[in-house]
BAGUSE-821278 format. One record per residue (C-alpha): residue in one letter; x, y, z; residue number from 1. Coordinates in steps of 0.02 Angstrom, whole numbers. Layout:
BAGUSE-821278
<pt "a" <X Y Z> NUM>
...
This chain:
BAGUSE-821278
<pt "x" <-21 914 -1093> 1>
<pt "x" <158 869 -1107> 2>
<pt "x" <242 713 -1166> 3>
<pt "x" <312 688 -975> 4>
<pt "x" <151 725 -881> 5>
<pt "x" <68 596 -991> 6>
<pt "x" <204 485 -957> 7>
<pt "x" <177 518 -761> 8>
<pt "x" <14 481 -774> 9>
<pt "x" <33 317 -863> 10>
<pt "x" <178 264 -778> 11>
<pt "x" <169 341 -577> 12>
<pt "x" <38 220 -484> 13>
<pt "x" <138 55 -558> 14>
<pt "x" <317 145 -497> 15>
<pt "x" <234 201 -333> 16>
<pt "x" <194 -14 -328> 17>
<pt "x" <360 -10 -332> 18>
<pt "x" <415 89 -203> 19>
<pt "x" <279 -16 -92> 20>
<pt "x" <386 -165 -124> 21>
<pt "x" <526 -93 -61> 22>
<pt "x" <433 -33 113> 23>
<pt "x" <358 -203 139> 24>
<pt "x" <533 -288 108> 25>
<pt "x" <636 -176 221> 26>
<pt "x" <511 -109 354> 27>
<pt "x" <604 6 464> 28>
<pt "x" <803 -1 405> 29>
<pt "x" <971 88 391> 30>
<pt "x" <1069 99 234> 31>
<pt "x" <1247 129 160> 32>
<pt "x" <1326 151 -15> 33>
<pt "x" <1466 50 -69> 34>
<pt "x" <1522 137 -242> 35>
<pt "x" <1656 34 -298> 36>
<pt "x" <1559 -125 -281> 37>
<pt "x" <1408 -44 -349> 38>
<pt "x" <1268 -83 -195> 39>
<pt "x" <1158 -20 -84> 40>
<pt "x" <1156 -103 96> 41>
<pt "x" <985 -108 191> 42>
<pt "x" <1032 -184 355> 43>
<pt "x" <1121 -351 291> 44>
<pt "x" <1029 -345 108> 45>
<pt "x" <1107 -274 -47> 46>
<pt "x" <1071 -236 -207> 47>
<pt "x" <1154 -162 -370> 48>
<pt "x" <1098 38 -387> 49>
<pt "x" <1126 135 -549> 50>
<pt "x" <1147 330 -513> 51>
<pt "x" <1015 425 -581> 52>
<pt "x" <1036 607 -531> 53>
<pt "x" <1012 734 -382> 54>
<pt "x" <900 881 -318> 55>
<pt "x" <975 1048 -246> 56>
<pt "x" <897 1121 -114> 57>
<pt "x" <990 1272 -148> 58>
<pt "x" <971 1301 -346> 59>
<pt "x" <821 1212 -332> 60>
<pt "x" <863 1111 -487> 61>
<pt "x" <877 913 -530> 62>
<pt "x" <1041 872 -592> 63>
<pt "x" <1074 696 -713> 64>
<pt "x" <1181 587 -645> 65>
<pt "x" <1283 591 -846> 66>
<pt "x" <1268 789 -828> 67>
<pt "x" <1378 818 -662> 68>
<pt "x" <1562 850 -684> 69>
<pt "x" <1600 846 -491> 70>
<pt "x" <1531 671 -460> 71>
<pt "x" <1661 545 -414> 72>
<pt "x" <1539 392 -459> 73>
<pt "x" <1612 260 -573> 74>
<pt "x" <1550 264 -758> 75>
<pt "x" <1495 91 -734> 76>
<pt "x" <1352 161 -614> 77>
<pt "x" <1313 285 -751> 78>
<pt "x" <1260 161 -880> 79>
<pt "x" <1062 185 -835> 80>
<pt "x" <1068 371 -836> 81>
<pt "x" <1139 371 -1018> 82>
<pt "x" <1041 230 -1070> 83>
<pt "x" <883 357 -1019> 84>
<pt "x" <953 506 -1095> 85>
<pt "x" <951 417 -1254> 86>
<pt "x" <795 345 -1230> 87>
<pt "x" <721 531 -1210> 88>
<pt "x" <822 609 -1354> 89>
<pt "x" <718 467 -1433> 90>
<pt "x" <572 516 -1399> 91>
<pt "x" <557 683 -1365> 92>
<pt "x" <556 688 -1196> 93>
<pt "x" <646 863 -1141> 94>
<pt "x" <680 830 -959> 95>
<pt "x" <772 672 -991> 96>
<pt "x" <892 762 -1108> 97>
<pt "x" <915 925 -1034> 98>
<pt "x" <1079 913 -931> 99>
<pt "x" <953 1002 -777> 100>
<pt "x" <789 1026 -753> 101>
<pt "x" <720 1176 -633> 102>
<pt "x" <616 1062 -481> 103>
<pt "x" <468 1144 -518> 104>
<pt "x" <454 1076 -706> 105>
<pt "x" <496 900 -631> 106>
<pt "x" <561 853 -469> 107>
<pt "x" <680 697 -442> 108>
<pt "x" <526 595 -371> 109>
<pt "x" <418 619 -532> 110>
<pt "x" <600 575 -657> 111>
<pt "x" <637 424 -564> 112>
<pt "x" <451 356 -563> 113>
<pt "x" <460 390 -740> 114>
<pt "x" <633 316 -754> 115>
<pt "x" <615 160 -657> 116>
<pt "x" <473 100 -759> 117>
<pt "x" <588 129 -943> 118>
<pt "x" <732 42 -867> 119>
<pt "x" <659 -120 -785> 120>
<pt "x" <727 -63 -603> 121>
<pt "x" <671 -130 -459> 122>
<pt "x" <622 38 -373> 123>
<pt "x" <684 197 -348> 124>
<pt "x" <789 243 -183> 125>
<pt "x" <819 452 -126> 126>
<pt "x" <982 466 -27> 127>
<pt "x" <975 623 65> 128>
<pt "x" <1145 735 101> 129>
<pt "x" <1175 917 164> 130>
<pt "x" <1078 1025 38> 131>
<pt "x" <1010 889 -68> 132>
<pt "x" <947 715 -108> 133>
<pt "x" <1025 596 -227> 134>
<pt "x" <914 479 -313> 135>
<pt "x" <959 289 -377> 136>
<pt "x" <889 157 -466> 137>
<pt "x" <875 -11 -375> 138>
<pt "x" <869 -197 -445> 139>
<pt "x" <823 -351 -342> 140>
<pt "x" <727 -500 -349> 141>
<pt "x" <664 -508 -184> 142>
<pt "x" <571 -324 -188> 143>
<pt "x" <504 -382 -378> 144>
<pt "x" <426 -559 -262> 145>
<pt "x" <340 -427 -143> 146>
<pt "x" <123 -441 -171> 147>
<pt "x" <52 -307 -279> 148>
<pt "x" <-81 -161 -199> 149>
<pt "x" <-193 -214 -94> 150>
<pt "x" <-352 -65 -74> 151>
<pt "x" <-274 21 89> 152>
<pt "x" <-103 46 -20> 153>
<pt "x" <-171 87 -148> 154>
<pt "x" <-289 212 -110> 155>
<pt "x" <-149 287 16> 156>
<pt "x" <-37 308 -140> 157>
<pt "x" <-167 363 -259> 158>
<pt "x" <-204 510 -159> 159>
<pt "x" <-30 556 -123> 160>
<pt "x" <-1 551 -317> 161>
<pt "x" <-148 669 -349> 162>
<pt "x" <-108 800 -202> 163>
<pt "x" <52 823 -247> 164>
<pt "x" <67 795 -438> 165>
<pt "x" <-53 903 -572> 166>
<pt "x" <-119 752 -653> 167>
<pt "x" <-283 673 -749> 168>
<pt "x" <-321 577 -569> 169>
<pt "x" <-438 477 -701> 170>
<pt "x" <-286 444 -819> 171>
<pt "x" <-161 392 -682> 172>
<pt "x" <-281 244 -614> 173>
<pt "x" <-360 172 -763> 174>
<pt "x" <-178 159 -836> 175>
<pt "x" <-134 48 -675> 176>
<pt "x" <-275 -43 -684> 177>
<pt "x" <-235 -68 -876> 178>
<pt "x" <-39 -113 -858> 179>
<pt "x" <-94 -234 -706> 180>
<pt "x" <-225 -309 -814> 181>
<pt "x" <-344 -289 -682> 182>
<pt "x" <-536 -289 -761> 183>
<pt "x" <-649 -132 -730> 184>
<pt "x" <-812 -62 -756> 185>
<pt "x" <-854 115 -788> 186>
<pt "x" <-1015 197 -782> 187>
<pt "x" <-1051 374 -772> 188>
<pt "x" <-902 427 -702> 189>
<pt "x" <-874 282 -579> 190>
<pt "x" <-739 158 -613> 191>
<pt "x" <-756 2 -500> 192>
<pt "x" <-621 -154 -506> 193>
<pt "x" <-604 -302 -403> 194>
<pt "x" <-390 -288 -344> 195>
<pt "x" <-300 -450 -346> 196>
<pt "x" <-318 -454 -158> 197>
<pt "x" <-491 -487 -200> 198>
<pt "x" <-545 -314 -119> 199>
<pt "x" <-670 -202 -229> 200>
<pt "x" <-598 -28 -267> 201>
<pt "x" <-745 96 -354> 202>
<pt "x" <-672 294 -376> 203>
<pt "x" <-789 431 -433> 204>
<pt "x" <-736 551 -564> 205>
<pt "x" <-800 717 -623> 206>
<pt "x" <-808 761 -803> 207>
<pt "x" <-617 840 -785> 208>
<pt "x" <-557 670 -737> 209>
<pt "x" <-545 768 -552> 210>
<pt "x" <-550 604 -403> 211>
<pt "x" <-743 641 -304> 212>
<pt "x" <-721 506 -191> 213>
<pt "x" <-628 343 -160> 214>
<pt "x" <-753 203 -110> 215>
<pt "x" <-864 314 -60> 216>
<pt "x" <-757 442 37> 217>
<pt "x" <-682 616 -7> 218>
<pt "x" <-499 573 -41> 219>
<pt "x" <-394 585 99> 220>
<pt "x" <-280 741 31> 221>
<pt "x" <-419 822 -33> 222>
């Protein structure tokens, strides 16, 4: 296992939170980028972004934000990027050093949930364009004030995570339920918790770590 799947593992579920703030704050919503003041608009809101890097469609490759000598984007909005890079030279952490990183190694959704859990953002945002996606880091206090998981989210997310990602499914919810401080029991392979919503969550595990059933279901991707 590499350094940046274990990383994805503990770090995806709590960033996919994230991204659940976001939907709950904004709903359906149109956006626009203001570069030299820094923001992203969501239909009257903004918020400061920090570029983070973009995805080809044609080289199939994710690109860092500090890496691309065609972008136009103040170095002000760049700040996060390096701040990363230097957080992965660090610690060893190839795909946050290397200037591009083929999409099938790691894709600009699994770097920024990594990413926006080592830099304190709010969530992650992908701005699409002709032949690509760019992909910033978003900070605001009103998607931070939005309620954690409840069971229907988070069992919707966790089985997104594990049909598209190769992860330890066992690894990627106990570290949520760890980092969230959220108490749970395990017992031969089932690990039950009671969500802050005051819902009861219980996932069945095979000896691989491999998801068997959420609450008594197959998952839903499965």
């Amino acid at each position: 296992m590499t350094k940046f799947t274990t990383l994805l593992e503990q770090y995806a579920l709590l960033a996919l939170e994230k991204q659940e703030h976001l939907s709950l704050l904004l709903g359906e919503y149109s956006w626009e980028l203001d570069l030299d003041r820094g923001v992203i608009r969501f239909d009257g809101m903004e918020y400061p972004f920090q570029a983070l890097g973009t995805e080809s469609d044609n080289t199939l490759t994710w690109l860092w934000a500090w890496a691309n000598e065609q972008t136009e984007i103040p170095d002000e909005l760049l700040r996060s990027a390096r701040e990363l890079q230097a957080w992965g030279e660090r610690e060893g952490i190839e795909e946050f050093t290397l200037p591009a990183v083929d999409l099938d190694r790691a894709d600009g959704h699994m770097i920024s949930m990594i990413a926006s859990m080592i830099s304190g953002a709010s969530c992650h945002f992908r701005s699409p364009y002709e032949g690509g996606a760019a992909y910033l880091l978003i900070t605001g206090r009103e998607i931070d004030a939005q309620p954690a998981f409840d069971l229907t989210r988070l069992m919707h997310r966790f089985t997104d995570l594990i049909s598209l990602y190769e992860v330890n499914h066992h690894n990627a919810l106990t570290s949520y339920l760890a980092a969230k401080e959220i108490p749970f029991s395990e017992l031969v392979g089932l690990v039950t918790a009671r969500l802050a919503s005051g819902e009861v969550l219980s996932v069945e595990f095979d000896e691989t770590g491999r998801a068997l059933s959420l609450n008594g279901a197959l998952p839903a991707n499965d």
